[in-house]
C-alpha positions as CSV (number, residue, x, y, z in Angstrom):
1,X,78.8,80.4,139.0
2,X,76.7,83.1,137.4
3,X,78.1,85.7,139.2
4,X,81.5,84.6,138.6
5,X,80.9,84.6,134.5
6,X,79.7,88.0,134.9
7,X,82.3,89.5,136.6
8,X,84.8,87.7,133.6
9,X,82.8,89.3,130.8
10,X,82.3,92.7,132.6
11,X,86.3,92.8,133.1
12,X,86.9,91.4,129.6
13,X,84.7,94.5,128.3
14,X,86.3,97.0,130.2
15,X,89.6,95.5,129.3
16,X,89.1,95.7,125.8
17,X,88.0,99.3,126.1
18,X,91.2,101.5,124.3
19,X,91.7,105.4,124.7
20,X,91.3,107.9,122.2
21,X,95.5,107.7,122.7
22,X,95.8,104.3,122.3
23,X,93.8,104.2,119.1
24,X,95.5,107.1,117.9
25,X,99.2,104.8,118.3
26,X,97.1,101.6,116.9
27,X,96.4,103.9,113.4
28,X,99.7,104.9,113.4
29,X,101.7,102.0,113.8
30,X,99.3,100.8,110.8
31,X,100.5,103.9,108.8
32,X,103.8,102.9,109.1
33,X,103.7,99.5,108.2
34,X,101.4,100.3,105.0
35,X,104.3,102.5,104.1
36,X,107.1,99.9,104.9
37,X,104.9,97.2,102.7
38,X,103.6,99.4,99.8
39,X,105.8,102.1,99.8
40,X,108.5,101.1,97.3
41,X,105.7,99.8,95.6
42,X,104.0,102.7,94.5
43,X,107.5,104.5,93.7
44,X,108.4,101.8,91.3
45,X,105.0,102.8,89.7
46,X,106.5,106.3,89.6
47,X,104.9,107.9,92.4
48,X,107.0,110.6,94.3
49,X,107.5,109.8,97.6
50,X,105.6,111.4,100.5
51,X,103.6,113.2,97.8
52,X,99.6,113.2,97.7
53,X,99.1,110.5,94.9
54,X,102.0,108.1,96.5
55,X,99.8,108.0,99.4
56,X,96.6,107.8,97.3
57,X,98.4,105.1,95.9
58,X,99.6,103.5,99.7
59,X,95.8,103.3,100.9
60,X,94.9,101.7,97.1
61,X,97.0,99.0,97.8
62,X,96.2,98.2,101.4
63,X,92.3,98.5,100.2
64,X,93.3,95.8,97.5
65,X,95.4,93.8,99.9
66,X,92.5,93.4,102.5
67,X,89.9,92.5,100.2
68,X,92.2,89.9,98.2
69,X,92.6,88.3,101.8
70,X,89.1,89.2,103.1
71,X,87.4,87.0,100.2
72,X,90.4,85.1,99.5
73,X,92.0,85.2,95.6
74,X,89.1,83.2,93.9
75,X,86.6,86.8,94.3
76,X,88.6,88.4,91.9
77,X,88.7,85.7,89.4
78,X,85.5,85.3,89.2
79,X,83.6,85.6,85.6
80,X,79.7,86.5,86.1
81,X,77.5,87.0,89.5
82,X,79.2,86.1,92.6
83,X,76.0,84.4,94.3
């Protein structure tokens, strides 16, 4: 039985293992889809597209967007300390 649970977790770890490649198409696809979700975004706020600040302004918003959801929308309307 013990022997059996190892072998699961040993071929779990390996499975999980990505390449340098594979990582490289995970930060991409991410890329994309930050530009797909905040990209009209920040030209409304009258960024030029493709420009240094617009993508300042992509990786602003995804920042924002993952902490709003990371500590959920009462953390930013808190008033004094947050213990």
């Amino acid at each position: 039985m013990r022997a059996a649970i190892a072998v699961c977790l040993i071929a779990g770890g390996l499975l999980g293992c990505a390449t340098p490649a594979q990582r490289a198409l995970e930060k991409v696809g991410e890329a994309e889809q930050m530009i797909q979700v905040f990209g009209t975004a920040c030209e409304r706020l009258g960024y030029i597209a493709n420009s240094d600040a617009w993508r300042n302004c992509l990786v602003q918003m995804n920042q924002t967007d993952a902490l709003r959801y990371s500590y959920g929308a009462p953390y930013f309307s808190r008033v004094g300390p947050y213990w």
